[in-house]
C-alpha positions as CSV (number, residue, x, y, z in Angstrom):
1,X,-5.0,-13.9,7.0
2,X,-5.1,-11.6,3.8
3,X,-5.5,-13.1,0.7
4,X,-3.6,-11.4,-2.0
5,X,-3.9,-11.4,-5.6
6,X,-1.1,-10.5,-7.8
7,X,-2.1,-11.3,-11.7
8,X,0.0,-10.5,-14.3
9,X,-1.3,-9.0,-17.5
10,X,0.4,-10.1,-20.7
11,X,-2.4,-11.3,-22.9
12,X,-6.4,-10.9,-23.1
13,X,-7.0,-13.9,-21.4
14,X,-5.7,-12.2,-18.2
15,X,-8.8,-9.4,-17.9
16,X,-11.3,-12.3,-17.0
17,X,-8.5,-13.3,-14.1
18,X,-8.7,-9.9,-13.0
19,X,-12.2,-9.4,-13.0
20,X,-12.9,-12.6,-11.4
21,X,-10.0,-11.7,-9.0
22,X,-11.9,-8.4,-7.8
23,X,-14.7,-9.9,-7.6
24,X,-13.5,-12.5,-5.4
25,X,-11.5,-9.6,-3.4
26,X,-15.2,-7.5,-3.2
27,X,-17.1,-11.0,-1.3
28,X,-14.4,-11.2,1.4
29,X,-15.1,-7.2,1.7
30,X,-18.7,-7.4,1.8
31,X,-19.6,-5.2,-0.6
32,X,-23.3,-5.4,-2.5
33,X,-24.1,-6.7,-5.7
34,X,-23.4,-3.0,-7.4
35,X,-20.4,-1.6,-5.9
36,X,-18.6,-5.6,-6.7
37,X,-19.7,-4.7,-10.3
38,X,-18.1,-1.4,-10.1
39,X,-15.0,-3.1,-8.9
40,X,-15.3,-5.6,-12.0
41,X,-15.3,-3.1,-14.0
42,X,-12.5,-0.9,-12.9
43,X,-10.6,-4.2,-12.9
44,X,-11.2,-4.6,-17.1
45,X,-10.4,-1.2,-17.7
46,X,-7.1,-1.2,-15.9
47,X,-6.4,-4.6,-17.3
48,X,-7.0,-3.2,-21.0
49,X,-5.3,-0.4,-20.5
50,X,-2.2,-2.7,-19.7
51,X,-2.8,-4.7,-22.2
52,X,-3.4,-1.6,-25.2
53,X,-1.2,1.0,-24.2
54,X,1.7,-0.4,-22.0
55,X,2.4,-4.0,-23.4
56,X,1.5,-5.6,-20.2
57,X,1.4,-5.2,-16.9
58,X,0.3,-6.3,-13.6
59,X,-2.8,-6.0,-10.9
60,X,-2.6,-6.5,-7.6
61,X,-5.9,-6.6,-5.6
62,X,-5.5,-6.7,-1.8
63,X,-8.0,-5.6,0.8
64,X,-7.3,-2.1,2.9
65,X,-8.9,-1.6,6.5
66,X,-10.3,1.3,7.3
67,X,-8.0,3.8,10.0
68,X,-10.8,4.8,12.9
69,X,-13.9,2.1,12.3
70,X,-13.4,-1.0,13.2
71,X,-17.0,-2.2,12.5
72,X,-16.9,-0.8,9.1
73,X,-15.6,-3.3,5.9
74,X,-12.5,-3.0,4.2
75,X,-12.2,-1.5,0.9
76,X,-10.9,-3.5,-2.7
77,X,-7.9,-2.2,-3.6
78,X,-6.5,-2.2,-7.1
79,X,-3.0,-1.4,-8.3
80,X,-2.1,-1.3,-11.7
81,X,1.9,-1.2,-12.4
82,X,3.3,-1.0,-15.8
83,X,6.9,-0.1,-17.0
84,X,5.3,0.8,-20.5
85,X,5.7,4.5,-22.2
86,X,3.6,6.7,-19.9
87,X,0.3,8.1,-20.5
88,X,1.6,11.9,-22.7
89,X,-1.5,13.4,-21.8
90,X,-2.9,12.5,-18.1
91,X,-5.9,15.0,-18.2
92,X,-7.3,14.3,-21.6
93,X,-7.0,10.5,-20.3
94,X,-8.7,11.6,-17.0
95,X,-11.8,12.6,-18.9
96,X,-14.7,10.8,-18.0
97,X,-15.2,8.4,-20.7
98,X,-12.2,8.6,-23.1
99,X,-11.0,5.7,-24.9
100,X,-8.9,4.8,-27.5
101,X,-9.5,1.6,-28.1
102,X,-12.4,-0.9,-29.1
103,X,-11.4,-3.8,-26.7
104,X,-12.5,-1.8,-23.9
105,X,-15.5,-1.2,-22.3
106,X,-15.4,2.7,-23.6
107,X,-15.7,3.7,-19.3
108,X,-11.7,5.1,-19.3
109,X,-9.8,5.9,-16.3
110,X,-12.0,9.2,-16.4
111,X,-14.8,6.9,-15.5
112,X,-12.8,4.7,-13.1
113,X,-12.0,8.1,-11.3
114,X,-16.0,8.7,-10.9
115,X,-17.3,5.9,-9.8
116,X,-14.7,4.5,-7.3
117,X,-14.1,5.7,-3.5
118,X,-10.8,6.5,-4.5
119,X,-8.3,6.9,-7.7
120,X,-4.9,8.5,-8.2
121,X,-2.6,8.2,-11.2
122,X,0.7,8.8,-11.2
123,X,2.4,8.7,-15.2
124,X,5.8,9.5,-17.0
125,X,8.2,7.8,-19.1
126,X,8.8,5.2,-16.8
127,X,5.3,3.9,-16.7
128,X,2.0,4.2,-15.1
129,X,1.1,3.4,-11.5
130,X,-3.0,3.5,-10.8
131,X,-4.9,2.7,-7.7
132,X,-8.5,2.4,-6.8
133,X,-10.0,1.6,-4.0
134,X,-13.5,0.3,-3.9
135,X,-16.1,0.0,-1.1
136,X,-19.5,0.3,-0.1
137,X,-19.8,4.3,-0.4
138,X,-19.0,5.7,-3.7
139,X,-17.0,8.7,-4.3
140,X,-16.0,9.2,-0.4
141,X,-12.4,10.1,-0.9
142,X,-11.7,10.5,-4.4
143,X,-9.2,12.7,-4.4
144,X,-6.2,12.9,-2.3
145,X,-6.5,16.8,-1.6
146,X,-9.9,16.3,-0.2
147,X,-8.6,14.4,2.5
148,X,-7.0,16.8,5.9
149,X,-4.3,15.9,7.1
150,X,-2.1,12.9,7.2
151,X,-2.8,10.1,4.6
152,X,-1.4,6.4,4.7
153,X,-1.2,3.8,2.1
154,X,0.4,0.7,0.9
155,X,0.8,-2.2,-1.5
156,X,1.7,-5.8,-0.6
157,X,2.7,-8.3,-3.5
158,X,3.0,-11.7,-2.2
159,X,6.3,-14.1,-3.6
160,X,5.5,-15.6,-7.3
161,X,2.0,-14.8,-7.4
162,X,1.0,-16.5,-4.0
163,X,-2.4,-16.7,-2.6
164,X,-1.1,-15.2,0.2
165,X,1.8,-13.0,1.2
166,X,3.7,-13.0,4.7
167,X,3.7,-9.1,4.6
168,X,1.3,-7.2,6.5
169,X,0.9,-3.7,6.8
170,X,-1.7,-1.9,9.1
171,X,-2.9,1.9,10.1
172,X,-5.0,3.0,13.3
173,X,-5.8,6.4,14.6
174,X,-6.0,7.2,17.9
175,X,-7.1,10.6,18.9
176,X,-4.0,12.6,17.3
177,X,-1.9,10.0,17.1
178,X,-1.2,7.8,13.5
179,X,0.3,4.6,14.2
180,X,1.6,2.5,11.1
181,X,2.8,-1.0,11.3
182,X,5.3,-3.3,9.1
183,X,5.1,-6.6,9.9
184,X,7.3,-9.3,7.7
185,X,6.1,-13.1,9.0
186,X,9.8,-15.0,8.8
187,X,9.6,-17.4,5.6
188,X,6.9,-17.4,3.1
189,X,3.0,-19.2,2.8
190,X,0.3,-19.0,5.0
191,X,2.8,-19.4,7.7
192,X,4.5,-16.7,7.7
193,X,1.4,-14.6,7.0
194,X,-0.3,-15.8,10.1
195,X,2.2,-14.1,11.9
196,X,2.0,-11.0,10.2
197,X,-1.9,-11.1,10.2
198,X,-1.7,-11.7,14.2
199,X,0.9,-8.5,14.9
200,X,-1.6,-6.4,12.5
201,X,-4.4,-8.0,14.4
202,X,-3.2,-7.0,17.7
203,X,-2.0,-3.4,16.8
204,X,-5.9,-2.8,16.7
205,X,-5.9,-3.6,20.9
206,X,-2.4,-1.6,21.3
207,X,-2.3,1.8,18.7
208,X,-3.2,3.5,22.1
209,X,0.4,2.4,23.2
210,X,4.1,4.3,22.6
211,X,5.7,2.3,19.7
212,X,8.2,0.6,22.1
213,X,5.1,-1.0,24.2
214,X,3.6,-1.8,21.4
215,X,6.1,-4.2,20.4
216,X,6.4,-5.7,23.4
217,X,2.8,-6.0,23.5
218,X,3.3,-7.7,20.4
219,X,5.6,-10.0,21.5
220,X,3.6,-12.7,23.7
221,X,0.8,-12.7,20.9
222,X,3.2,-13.9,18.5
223,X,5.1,-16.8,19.9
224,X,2.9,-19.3,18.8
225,X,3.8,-18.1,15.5
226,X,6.8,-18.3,13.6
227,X,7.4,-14.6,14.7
228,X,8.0,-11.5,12.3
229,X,10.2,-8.6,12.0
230,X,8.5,-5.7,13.1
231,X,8.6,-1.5,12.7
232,X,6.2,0.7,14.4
233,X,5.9,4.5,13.5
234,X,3.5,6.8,15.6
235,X,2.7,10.5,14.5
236,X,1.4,12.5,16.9
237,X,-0.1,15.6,14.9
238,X,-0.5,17.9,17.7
239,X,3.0,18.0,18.6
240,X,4.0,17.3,15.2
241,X,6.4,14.7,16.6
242,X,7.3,11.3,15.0
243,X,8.5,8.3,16.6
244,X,9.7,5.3,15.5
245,X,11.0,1.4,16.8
246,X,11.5,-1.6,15.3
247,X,12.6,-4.9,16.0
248,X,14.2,-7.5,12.6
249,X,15.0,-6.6,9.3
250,X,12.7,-3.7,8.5
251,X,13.3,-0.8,6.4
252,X,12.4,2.7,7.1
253,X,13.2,6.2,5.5
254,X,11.8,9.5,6.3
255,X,11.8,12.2,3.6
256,X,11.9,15.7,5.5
257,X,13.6,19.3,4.0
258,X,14.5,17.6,0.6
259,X,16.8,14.9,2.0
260,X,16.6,10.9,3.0
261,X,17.0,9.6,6.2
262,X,17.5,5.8,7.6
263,X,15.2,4.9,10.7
264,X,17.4,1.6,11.7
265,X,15.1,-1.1,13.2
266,X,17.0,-3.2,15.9
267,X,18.1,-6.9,15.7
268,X,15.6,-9.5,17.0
269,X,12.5,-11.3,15.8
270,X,9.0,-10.3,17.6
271,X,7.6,-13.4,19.1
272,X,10.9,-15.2,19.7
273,X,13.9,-13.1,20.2
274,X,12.8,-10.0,21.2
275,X,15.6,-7.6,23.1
276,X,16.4,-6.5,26.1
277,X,16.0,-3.0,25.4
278,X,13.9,-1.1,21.7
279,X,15.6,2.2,21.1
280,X,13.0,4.4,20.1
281,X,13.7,7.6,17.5
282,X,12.2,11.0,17.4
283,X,12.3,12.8,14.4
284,X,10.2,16.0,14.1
285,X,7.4,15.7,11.5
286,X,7.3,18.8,9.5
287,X,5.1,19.9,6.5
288,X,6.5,17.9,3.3
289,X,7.4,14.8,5.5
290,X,7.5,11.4,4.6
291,X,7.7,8.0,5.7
292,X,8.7,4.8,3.8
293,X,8.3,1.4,5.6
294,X,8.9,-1.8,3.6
295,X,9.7,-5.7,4.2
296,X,13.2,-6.7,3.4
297,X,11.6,-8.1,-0.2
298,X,12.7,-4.6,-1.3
299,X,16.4,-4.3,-2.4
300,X,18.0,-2.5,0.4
301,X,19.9,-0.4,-1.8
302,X,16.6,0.9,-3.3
303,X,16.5,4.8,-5.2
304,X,14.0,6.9,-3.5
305,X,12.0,8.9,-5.8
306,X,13.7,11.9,-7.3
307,X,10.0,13.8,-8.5
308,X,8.8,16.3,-5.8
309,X,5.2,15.6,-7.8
310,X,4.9,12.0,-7.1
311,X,5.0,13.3,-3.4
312,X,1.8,14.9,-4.0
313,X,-0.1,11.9,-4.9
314,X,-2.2,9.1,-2.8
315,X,0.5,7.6,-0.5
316,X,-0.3,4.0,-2.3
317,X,0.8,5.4,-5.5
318,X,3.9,6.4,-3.8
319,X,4.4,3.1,-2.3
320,X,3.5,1.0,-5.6
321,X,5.8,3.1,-7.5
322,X,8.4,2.7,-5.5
323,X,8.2,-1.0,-5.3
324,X,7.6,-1.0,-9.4
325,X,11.1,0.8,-9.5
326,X,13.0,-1.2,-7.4
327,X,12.3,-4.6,-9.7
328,X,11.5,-5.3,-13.0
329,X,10.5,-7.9,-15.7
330,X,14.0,-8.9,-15.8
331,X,14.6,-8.4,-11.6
332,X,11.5,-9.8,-10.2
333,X,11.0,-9.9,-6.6
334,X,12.7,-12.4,-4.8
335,X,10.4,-12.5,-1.3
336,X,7.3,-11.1,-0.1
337,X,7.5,-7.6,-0.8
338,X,5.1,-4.5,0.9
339,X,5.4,-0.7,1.2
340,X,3.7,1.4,3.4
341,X,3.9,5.4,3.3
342,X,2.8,8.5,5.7
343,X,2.9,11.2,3.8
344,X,2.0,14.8,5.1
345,X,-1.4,16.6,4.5
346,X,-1.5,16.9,0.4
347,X,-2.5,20.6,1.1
348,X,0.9,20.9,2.5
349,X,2.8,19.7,0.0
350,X,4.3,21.5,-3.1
351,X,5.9,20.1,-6.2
């Protein structure tokens, strides 16, 4: 099971729980002595930055597996949310070693950007969203456009600052096929994150599979759980074709042509009551396109974002920013809350 870390940053005290936090995250990943002190100190200047520019925040530090290798460690991953005033000028803060305060370690985000394996900033009036992902190779994909074709991403933020969250989210590539998983464990704890951990598990042994079959597949693994709801999407990028089944309360839209569209999942629970029959939709994927899968911790009557440039950025910014929008300081979250996204090829997209 995934151990979460979600760490709110209101006061200085809060930066050591964040460092200590990533470094924590960086032992379960396996990373060396160096690259965990590279996450420790991304973690303080993300957790300044809160703290000096945007009045407090939060961090949430998760671990991200990679799509193809299955022998190779998971990466730290760092998200840093804030509703605070926006950055007003995102390039001279990109520079590599610009600060503007004394409290911090005088690296800046420019810095961060450098020496992590991946970092994307999205900024405006309604806050900041940053994420960087940390692993044993430095600088491998820092930068969304230097990445062909489709990207995923996510964020998972576990109920009132769990240790663990009974959200799962999980991406494997199969020859040209993307598969992306949602799973939501039913209740909270560790629990309800064994079932989510054991769907994610499994998709490893079954990505191979349609998304219908892969639910079923699902379905005997889980019943010694408590079960999960559970949406599967597929992209095949030779026949640019998406498809797309769930089973329980999981949300889906797709973003194609400048419009929103609702992927219903179908009643049931994976590992209990699974149906007779999982209707399976095909929706061609299309340069620009976009998918949004998230637990039911997400308001269902959540906005989609209105900025064609967010769309350009690292699909976990995406994701983060849309959960960040859909809650605030006085509308926290009231379950287990994750967001996955499959966004087109960045070289395909166009503010």
């Amino acid at each position: 099971m995934a151990r979460v870390w979600d760490i709110p940053v209101h006061d200085s005290t809060r930066v050591r729980d964040a460092r200590v936090a990533v470094e924590a995250a960086s032992l379960l990943a396996g990373l060396d002595p160096h690259r965990t002190a590279v996450a420790a100190l991304v973690a303080t200047e993300l957790a300044t930055n809160l703290l000096k520019h945007a009045g407090g925040g939060r961090i949430v530090i998760g671990l991200v597996e990679p799509l193809r290798e299955k022998t190779r460690p998971a990466a730290v991953q760092l998200t840093a949310l804030d509703h605070g005033p926006g950055i007003p000028d995102v390039n001279t803060a990109m520079r590599d070693g610009f600060t503007t305060t004394d409290a911090s370690l005088g690296a800046g985000l420019g810095t961060c950007l450098r020496i992590s394996s991946a970092f994307d900033l999205y900024s405006t009036h309604r806050g900041t969203v940053a994420v960087a992902r940390i692993d044993q190779e430095p600088g491998t994909t820092r930068s969304t456009k230097e990445r062909p074709g489709p990207t995923v991403g996510g964020i998972n933020a576990p109920l009132a600052e769990a240790e663990q969250s009974g959200d799962a989210w999980s991406c494997v590539r199969v020859g040209t096929c993307l598969t992306l998983m949602l799973a939501d464990g039913l209740g909270h704890g560790a629990r309800a994150a064994h079932a989510s951990s054991a769907a994610a598990h499994e998709l490893r042994r079954a990505a191979h599979l349609p998304p219908a079959e892969i639910l079923r597949r699902l379905h005997p693994e889980l019943r010694p759980t408590r079960g999960a709801a559970v949406a599967v999407a597929q992209l095949d990028t030779d026949s640019g074709e998406l498809q797309f089944a769930g089973v329980g309360n999981i949300g889906a839209r797709l973003y194609t042509t400048r419009s929103w569209e609702h992927l219903v999942s179908h009643p049931g629970i994976v590992g209990a009551q699974f149906p007779a029959t999982v209707p399976v939709k095909l929706r061609p994927w299309r340069p620009g396109s976009l998918l949004v899968l998230h637990s039911d911790g997400l308001p269902s009557r959540w906005a989609p974002p209105e900025d064609p440039y967010l769309l350009t950025h690292d699909p976990a910014v995406v994701a983060a920013t849309i959960l960040r929008d859909a809650n605030s300081p006085a509308t926290p979250l009231r379950d287990d809350t994750s967001v996955a996204v499959l966004a087109s090829d960045p070289a395909e997209l166009h503010p």
